[in-house]
TORDRENPA-146134 format. One record per residue (C-alpha): residue number from 1; residue in three letters; z, x, y. Coordinates in Angstrom, 2 decimals. Last residue first. Example, Ala and Ser with C-alpha at 12.3 -4.5 7.8 and 13.67 -1.06 7.14 Angstrom:
BEGIN
[torba 2,'SER',[7.14,13.67,-1.06]]
[torba 1,'ALA',[7.80,12.30,-4.50]]
***
This chain:
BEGIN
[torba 433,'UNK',[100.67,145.50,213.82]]
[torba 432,'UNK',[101.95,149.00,212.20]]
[torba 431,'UNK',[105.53,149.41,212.33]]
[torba 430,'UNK',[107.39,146.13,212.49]]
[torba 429,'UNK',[104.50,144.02,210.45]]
[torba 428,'UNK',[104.76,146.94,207.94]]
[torba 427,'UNK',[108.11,147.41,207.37]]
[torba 426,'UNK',[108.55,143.40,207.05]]
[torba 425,'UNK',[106.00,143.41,204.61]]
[torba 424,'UNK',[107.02,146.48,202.53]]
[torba 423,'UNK',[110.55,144.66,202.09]]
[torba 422,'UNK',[109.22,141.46,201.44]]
[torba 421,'UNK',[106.92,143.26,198.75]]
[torba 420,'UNK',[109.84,144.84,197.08]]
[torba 419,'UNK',[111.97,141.61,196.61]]
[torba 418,'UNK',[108.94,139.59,195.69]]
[torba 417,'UNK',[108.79,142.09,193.08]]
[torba 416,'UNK',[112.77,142.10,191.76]]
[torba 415,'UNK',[115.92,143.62,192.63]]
[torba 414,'UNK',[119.62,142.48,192.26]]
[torba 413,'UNK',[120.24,145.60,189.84]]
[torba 412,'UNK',[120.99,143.28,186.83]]
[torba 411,'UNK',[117.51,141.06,187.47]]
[torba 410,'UNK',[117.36,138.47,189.62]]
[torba 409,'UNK',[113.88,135.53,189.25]]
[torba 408,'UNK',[114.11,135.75,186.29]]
[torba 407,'UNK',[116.60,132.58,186.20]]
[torba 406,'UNK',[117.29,130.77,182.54]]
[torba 405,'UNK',[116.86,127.62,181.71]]
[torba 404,'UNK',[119.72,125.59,180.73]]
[torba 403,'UNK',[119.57,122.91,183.21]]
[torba 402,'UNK',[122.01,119.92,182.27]]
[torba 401,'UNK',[120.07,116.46,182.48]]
[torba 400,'UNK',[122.41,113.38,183.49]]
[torba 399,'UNK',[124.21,114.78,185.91]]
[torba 398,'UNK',[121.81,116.89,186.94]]
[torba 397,'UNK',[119.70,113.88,188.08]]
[torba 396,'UNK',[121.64,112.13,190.40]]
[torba 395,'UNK',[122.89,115.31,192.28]]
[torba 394,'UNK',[119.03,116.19,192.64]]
[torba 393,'UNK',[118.45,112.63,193.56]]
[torba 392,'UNK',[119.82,113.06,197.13]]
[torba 391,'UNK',[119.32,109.55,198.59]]
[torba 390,'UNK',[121.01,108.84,201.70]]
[torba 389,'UNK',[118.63,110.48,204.33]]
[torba 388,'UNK',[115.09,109.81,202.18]]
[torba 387,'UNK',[115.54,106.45,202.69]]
[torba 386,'UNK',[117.31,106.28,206.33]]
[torba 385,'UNK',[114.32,107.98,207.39]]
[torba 384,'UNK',[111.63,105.86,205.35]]
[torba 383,'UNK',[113.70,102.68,207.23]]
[torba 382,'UNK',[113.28,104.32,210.67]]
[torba 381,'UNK',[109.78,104.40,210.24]]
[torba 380,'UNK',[109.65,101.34,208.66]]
[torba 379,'UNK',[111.22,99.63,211.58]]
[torba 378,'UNK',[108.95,102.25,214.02]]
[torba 377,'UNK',[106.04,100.09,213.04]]
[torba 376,'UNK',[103.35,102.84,210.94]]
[torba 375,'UNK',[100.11,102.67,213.31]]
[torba 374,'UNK',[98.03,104.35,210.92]]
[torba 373,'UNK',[96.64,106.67,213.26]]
[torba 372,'UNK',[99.98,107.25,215.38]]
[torba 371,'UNK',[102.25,107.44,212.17]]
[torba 370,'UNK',[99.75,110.31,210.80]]
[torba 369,'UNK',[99.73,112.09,214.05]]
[torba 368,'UNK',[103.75,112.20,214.50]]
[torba 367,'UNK',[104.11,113.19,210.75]]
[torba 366,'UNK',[101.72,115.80,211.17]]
[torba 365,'UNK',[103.54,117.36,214.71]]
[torba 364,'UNK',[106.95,117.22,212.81]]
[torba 363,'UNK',[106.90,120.69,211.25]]
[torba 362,'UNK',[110.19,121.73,210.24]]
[torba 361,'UNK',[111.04,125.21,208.79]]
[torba 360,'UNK',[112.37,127.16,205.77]]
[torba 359,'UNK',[113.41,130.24,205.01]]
[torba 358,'UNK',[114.49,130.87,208.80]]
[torba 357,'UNK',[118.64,131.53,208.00]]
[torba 356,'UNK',[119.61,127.73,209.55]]
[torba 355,'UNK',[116.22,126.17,208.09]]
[torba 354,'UNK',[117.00,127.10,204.51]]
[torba 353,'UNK',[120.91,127.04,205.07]]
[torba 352,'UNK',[120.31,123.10,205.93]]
[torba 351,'UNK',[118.07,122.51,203.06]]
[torba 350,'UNK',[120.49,124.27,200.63]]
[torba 349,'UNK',[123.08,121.87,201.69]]
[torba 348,'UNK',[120.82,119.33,201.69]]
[torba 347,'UNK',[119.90,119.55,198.02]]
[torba 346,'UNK',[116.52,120.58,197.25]]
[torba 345,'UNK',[114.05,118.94,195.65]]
[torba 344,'UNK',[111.04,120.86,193.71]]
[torba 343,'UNK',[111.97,122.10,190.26]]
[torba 342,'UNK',[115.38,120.00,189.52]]
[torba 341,'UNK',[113.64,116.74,190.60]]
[torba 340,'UNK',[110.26,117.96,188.74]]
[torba 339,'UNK',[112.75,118.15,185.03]]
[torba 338,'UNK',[114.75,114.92,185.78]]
[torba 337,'UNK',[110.78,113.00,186.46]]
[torba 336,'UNK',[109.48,114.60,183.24]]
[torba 335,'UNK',[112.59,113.43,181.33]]
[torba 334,'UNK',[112.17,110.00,182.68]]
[torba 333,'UNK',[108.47,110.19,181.88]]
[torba 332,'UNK',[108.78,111.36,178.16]]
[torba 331,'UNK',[108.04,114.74,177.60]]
[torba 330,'UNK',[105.28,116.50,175.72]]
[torba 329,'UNK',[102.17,116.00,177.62]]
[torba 328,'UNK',[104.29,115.91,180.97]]
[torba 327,'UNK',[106.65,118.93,180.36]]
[torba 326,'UNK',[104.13,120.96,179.24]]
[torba 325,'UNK',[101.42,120.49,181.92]]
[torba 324,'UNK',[104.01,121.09,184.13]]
[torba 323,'UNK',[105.40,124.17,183.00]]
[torba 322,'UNK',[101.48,125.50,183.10]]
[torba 321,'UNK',[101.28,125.08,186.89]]
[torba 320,'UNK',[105.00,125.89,187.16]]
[torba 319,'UNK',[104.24,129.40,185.77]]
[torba 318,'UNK',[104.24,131.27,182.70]]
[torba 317,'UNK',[101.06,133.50,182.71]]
[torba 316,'UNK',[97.65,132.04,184.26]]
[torba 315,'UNK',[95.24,134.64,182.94]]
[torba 314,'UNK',[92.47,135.89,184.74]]
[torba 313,'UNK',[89.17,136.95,182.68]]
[torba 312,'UNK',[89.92,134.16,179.91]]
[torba 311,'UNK',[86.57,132.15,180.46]]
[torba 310,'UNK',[87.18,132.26,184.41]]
[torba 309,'UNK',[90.68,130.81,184.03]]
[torba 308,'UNK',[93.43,131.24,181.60]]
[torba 307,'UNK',[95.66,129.19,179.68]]
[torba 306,'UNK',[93.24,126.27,179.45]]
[torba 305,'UNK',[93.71,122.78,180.18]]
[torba 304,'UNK',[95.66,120.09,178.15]]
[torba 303,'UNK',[95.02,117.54,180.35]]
[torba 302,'UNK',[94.05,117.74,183.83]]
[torba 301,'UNK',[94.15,114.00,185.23]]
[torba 300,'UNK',[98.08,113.91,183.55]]
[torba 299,'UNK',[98.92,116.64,185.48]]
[torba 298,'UNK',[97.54,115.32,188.62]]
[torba 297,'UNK',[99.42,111.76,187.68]]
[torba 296,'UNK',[102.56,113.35,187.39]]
[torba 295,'UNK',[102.45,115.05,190.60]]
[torba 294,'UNK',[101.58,112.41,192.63]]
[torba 293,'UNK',[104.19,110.15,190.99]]
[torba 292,'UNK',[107.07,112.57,191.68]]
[torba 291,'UNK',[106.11,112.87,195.13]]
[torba 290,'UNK',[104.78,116.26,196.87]]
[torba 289,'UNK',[102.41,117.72,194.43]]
[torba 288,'UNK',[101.35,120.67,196.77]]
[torba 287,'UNK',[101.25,120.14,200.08]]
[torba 286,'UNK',[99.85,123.36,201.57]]
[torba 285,'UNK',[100.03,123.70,204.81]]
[torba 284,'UNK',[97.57,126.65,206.08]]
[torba 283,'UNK',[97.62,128.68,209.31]]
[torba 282,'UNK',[96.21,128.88,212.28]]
[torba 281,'UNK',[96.27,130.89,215.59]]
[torba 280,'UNK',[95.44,129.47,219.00]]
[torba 279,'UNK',[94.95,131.39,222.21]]
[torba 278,'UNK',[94.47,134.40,219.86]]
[torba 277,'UNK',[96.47,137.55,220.74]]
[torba 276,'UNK',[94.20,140.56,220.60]]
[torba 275,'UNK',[94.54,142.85,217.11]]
[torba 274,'UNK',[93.84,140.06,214.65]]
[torba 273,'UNK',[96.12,140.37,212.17]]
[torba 272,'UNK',[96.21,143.52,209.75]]
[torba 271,'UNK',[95.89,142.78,206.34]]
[torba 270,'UNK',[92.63,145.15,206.08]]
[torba 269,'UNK',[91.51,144.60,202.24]]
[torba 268,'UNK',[93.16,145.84,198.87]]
[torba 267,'UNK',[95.66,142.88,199.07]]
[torba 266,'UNK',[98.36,143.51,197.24]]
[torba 265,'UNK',[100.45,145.16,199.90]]
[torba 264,'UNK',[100.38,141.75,202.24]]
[torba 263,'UNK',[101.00,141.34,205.92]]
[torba 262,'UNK',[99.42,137.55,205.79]]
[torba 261,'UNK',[97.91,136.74,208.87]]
[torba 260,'UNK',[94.81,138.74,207.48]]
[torba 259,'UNK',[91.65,139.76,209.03]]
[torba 258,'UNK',[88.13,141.25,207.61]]
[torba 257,'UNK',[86.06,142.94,210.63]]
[torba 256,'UNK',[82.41,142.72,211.15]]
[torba 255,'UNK',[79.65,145.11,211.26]]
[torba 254,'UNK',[77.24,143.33,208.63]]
[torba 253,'UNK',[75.57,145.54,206.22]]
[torba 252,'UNK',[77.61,145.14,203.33]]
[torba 251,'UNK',[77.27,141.05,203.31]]
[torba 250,'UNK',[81.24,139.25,204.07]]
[torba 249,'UNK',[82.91,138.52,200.96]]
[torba 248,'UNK',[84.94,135.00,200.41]]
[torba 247,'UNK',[88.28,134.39,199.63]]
[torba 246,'UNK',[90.95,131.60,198.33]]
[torba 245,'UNK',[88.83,129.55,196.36]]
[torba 244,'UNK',[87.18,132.99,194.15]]
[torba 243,'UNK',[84.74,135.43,196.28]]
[torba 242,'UNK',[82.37,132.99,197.89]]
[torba 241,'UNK',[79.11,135.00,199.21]]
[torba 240,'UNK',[78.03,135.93,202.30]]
[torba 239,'UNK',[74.25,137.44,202.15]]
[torba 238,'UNK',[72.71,135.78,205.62]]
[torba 237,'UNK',[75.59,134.95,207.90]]
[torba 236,'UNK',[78.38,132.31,208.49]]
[torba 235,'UNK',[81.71,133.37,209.75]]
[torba 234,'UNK',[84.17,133.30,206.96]]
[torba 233,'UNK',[87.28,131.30,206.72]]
[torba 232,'UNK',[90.17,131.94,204.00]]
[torba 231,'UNK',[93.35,130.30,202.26]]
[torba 230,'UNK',[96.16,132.34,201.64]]
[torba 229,'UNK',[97.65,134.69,199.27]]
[torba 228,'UNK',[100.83,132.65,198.34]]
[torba 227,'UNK',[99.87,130.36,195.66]]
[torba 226,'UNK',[101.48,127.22,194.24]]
[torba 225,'UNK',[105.39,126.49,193.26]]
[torba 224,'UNK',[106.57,128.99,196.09]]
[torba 223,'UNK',[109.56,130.85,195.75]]
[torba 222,'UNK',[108.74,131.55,192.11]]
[torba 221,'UNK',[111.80,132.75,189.63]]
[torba 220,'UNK',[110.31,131.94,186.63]]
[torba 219,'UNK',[112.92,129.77,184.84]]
[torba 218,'UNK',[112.97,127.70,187.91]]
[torba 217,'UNK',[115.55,126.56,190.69]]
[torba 216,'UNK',[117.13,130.51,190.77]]
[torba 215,'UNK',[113.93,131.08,192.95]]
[torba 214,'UNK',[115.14,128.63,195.53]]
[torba 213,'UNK',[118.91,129.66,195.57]]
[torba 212,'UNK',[117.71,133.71,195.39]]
[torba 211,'UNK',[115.80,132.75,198.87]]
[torba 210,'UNK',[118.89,131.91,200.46]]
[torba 209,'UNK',[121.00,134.57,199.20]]
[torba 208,'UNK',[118.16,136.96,200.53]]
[torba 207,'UNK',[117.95,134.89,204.19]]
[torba 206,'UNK',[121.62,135.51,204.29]]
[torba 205,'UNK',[121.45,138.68,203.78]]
[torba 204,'UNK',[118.85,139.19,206.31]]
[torba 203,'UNK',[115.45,140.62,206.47]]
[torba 202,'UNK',[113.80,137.81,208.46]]
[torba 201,'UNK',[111.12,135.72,205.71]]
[torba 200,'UNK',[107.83,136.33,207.18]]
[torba 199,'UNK',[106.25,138.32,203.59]]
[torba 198,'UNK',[108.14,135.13,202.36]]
[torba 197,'UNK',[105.96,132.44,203.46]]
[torba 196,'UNK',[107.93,129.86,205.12]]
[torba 195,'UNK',[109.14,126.99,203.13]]
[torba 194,'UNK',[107.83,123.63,204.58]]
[torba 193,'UNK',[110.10,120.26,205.41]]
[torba 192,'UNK',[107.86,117.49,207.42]]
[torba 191,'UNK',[106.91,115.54,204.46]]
[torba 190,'UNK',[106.10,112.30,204.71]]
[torba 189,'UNK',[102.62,111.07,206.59]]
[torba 188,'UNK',[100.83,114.16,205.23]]
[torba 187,'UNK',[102.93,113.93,201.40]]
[torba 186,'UNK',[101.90,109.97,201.52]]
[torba 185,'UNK',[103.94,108.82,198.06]]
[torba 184,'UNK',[106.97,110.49,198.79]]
[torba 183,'UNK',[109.34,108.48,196.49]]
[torba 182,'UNK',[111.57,111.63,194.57]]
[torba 181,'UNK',[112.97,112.66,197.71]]
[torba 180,'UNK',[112.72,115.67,199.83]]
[torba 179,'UNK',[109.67,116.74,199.14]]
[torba 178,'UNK',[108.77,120.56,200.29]]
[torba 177,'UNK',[105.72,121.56,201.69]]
[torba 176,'UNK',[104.71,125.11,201.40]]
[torba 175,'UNK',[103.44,127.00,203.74]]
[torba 174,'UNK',[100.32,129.11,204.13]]
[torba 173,'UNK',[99.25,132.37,206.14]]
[torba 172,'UNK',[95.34,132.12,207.15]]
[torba 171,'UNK',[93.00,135.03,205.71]]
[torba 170,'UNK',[90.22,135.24,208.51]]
[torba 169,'UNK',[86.64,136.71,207.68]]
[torba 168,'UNK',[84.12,137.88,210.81]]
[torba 167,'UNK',[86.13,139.46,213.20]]
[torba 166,'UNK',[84.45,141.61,216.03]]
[torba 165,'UNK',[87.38,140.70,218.53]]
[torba 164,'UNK',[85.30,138.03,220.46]]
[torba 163,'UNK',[84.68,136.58,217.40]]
[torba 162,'UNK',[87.90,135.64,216.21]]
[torba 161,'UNK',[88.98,134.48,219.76]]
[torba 160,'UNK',[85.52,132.00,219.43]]
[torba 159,'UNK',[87.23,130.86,215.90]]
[torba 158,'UNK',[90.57,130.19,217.51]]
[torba 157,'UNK',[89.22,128.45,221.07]]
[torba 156,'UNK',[86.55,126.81,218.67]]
[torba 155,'UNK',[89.11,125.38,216.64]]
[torba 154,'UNK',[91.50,123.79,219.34]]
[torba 153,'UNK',[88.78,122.07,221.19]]
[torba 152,'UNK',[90.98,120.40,223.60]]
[torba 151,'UNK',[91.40,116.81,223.13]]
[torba 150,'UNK',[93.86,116.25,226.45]]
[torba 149,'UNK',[96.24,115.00,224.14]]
[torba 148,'UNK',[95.11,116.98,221.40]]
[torba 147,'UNK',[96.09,120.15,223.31]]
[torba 146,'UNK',[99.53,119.17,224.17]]
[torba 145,'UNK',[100.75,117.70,220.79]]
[torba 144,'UNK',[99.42,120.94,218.95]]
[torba 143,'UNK',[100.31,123.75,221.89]]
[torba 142,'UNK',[103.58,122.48,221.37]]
[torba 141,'UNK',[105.34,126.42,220.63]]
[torba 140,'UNK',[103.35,127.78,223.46]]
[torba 139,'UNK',[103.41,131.38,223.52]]
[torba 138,'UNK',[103.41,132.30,219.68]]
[torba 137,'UNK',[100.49,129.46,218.98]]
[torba 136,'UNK',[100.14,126.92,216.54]]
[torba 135,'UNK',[97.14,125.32,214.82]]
[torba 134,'UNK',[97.57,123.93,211.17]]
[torba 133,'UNK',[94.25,123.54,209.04]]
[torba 132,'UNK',[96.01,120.65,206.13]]
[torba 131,'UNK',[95.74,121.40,202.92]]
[torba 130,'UNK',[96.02,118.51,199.80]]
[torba 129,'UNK',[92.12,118.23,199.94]]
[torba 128,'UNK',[92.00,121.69,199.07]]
[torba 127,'UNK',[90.61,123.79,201.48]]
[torba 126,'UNK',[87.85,126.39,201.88]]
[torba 125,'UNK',[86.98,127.27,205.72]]
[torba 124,'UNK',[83.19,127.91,206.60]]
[torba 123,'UNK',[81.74,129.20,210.43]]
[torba 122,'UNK',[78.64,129.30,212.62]]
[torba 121,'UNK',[77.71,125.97,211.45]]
[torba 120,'UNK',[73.92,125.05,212.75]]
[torba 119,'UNK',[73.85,122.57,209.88]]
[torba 118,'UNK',[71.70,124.64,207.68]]
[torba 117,'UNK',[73.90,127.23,207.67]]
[torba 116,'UNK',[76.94,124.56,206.89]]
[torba 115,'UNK',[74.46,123.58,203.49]]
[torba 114,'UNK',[73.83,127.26,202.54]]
[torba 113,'UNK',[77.79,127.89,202.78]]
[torba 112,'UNK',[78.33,124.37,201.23]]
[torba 111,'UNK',[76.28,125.17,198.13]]
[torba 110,'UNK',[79.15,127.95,197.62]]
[torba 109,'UNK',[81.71,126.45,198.13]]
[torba 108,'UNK',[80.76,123.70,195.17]]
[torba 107,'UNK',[80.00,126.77,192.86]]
[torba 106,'UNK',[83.96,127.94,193.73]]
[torba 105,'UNK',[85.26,124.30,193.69]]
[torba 104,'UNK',[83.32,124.00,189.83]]
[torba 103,'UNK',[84.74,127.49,188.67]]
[torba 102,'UNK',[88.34,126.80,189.75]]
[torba 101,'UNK',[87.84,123.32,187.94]]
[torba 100,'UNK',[87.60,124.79,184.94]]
[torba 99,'UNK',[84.86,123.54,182.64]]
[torba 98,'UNK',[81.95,124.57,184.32]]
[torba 97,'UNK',[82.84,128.04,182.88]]
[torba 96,'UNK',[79.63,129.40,181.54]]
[torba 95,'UNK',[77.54,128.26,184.73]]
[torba 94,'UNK',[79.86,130.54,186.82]]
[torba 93,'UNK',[78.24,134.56,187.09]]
[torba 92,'UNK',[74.81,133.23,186.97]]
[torba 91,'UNK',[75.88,130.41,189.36]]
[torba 90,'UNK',[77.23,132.87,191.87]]
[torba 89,'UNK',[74.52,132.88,193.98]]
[torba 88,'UNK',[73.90,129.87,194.12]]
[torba 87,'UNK',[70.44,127.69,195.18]]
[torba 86,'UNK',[68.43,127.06,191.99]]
[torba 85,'UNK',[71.38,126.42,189.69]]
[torba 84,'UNK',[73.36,124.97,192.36]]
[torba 83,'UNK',[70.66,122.35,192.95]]
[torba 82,'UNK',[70.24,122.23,189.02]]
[torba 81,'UNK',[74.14,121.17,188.91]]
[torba 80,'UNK',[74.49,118.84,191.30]]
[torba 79,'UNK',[71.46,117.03,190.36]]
[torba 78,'UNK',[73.07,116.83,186.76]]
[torba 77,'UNK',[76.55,115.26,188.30]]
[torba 76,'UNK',[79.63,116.25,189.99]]
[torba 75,'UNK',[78.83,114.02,193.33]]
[torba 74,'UNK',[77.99,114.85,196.81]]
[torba 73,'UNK',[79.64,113.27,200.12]]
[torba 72,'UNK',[78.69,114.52,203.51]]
[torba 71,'UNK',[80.99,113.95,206.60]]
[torba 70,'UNK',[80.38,114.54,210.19]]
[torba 69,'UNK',[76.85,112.46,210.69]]
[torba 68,'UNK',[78.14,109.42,209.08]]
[torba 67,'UNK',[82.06,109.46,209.61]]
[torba 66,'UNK',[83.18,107.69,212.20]]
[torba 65,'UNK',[80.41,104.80,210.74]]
[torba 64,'UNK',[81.90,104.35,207.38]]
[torba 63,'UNK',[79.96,106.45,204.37]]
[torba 62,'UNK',[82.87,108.34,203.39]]
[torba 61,'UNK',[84.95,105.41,203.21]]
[torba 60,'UNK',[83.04,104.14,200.23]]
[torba 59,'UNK',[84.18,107.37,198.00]]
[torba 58,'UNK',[87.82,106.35,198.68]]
[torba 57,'UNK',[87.01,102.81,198.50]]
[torba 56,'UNK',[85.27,103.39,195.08]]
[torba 55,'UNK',[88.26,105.33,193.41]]
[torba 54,'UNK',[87.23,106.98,190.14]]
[torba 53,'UNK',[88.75,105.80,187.06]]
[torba 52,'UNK',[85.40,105.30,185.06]]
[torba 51,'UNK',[82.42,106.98,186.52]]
[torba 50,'UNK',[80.65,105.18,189.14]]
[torba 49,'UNK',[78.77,108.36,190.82]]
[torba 48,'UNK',[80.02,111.49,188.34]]
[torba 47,'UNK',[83.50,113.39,189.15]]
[torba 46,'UNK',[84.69,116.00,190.69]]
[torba 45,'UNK',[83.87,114.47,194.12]]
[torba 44,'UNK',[82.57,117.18,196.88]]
[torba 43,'UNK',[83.71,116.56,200.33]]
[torba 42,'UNK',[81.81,118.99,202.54]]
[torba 41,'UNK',[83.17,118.41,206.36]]
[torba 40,'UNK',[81.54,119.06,209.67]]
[torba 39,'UNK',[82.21,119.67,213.16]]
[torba 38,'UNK',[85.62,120.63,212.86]]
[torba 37,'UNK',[87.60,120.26,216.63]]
[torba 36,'UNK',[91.38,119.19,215.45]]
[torba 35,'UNK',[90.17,115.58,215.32]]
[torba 34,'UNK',[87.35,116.13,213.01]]
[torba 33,'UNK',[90.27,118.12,210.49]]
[torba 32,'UNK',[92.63,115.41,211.34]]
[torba 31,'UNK',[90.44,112.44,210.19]]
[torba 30,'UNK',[89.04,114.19,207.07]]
[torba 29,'UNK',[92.42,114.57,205.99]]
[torba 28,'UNK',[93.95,111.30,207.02]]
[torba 27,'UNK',[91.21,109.42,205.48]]
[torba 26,'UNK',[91.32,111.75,202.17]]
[torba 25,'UNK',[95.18,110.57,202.15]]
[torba 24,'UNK',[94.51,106.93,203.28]]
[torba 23,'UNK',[92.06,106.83,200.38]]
[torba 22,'UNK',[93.32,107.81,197.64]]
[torba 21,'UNK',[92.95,111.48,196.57]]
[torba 20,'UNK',[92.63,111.75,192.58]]
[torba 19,'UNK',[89.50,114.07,192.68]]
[torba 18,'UNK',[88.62,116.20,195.68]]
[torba 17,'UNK',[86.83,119.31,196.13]]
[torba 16,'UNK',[86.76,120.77,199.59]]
[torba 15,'UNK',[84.51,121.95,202.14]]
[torba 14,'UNK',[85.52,122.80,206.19]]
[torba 13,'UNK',[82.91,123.48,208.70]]
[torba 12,'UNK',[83.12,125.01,212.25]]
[torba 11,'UNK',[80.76,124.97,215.34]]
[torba 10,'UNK',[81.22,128.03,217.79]]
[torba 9,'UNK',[81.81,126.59,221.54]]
[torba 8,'UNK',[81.00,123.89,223.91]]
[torba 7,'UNK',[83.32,120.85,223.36]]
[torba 6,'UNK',[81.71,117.76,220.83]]
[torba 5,'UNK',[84.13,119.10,218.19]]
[torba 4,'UNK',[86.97,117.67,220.24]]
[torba 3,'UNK',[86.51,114.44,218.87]]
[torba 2,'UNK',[86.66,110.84,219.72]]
[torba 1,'UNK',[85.82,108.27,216.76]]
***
């Protein structure tokens, strides 16, 4: 398979966690992160070798040709276990919460930072296996389609700049897919609609009506359904260590900067940017449970699990994480699928406003890669388009299912947090980067 990684420059290593991925979707994920320049990729299963309901072609592709060499498969098993046991140093701190999956992708990050050293890695990104790594740059707004066409090396140009500039931890922005029908069943092939994150969000009014339309969706008044702070990369030395899946902490005695593209007041660490323009930035798209089915089956996978994480040291709150495990243990499926049509698709109209004010944004450059490697035949291409152009199941669906929960997202006075930290964001990015 033709790569960029091959390219002088600083070699880069992604590791994920995957369970419930089929196989075109791991395919496409391990495919674009080689393409893009990665040199290697962790895929840990979160599940035992042969266990019941796990997908053998998706752990059989793993072991095709393209991949031996790039891409190293390890199993949630005993072996696992007494290698992180012996080797991580955050198993002390872990081994009593095996049970969360937060605390099994944190151990499994962890073995990968010894594993990447190993490698000759000089850097470690965490993703899920629903994340894509997203180059872009502020003076060339194609730099993706031009630079893989002439297989440019896009990571090491973005993890040399880093370097250069004395930084040794990046925090990447993310964005949030949105599906726009109810069918998505390949979210990386699909979806090409993404919220912006809203410490970018212009301060307009129309922006802030905007926003209050997507908010006033859900009982709890979230913008985004999933996180906001960001996925991390850490340069590779003696004494890191994984802080959590979104961060990691670089040794005491290393001079090396901690970076941010997110300008955000809750972070107690340097949120500045890098101070140089990058030839290539990144950030992080997040497709999180795009496609009714996708969803319901993840929710179904994890069960009635926990209202807190880390053996009750960080609570989850009301959220649609623990909405959805609600609604499908205790709903039937045609009220589950009313409930997620109401949560996560918009209407056009509010689509159109979305991209028209800057709350949301297309990205076509995945959609264009994933029809080029699996060769989708512009009929169906053009059929998928026509699809999701007629059908607008939100109209469907609140006719039959009235929505009486109640937005906290506004309060009497018109002001609420993600109000206030907007506001600090955009003073800050104006005044201080």
């Amino acid at each position: 398979m033709e790569s960029s990684a091959d390219q002088a420059g600083s070699k880069c290593a992604v590791v994920t966690t995957v369970r419930g991925v089929d196989a075109k979707e791991l395919r496409f994920f391990l495919t674009w992160h080689l393409h893009l320049g990665f040199e290697f990729i962790w895929v840990f299963f979160d599940f035992s070798e042969g266990a019941q309901g796990a997908d053998e072609e998706t752990v059989r592709m793993i072991d095709e040709l393209e991949f031996r060499g790039r891409v190293f498969k390890s199993f949630s098993n005993d072996e696992l276990r007494e290698e992180q046991r012996r080797i991580c140093r955050s198993w002390e701190r872990l081994q009593a919460c095996l049970d969360e999956v937060p605390a099994r992708q944190e151990l499994n990050a962890d073995l990968a930072i010894t594993r990447a050293m190993q490698a000759g890695a000089r850097w470690i990104l965490h993703l899920d296996s629903d994340e894509l790594w997203f180059p872009y740059s502020s003076e060339d707004a194609d730099v993706f389609s031009q630079r893989m066409a002439s297989s440019s090396n896009l990571v090491s140009q973005h993890f040399d700049g880093l370097e250069r500039q004395g930084i040794g931890h990046i925090t990447y922005q993310n964005v949030e897919a949105v599906p726009e029908n109810l069918s998505v069943t390949n979210a990386f092939a699909e979806a090409t609609l993404f919220k912006c994150h809203f410490t970018s969000l212009p301060l307009t009014h129309d922006a802030m009506v905007t926003l209050k339309e997507w908010t006033s969706k859900n009982k709890n008044g979230q913008f985004f359904v999933g996180y906001d702070n960001g996925k991390s990369a850490v340069r590779l030395l003696k004494g890191v260590t994984v802080r959590g899946v979104h961060s990691f902490h670089l040794p005491d005695d290393v001079d090396l900067k901690y970076s941010n593209y997110i300008v955000d007041v809750r972070s107690n660490r340097n949120f500045s940017r890098p101070p140089e323009p990058l030839m290539v930035d990144g950030c992080i798209l997040h497709y999180i449970s795009c496609g009714f089915q996708r969803w319901y089956k993840k929710y179904q996978s994890l069960g009635p699990f926990k209202d807190s994480w880390f053996n009750g040291k960080i609570k989850i709150g009301n959220c649609f994480h623990s909405e959805s495990r609600e609604v499908v243990s205790q709903q039937t499926q045609d009220e589950a699928r009313a409930w997620y049509a109401r949560q996560m698709i918009p209407s056009k109209s509010l689509v159109q406003k979305s991209i028209q004010h800057g709350v949301c944004k297309r990205i076509l450059s995945v959609r264009n890669y994933s029809q080029t490697l699996f060769q989708v035949p512009p009929e169906e291409e053009n059929s998928l388009a026509e699809e999701n152009s007629n059908s607008d199941p939100t109209q469907e669906l609140n006719n039959q299912n009235e929505c009486s929960e109640t937005n906290t997202a506004t309060h009497d006075n018109g002001i609420t947090t993600m109000d206030r930290l907007w506001l600090l964001s955009a003073i800050i990015n104006k005044h201080c980067s």
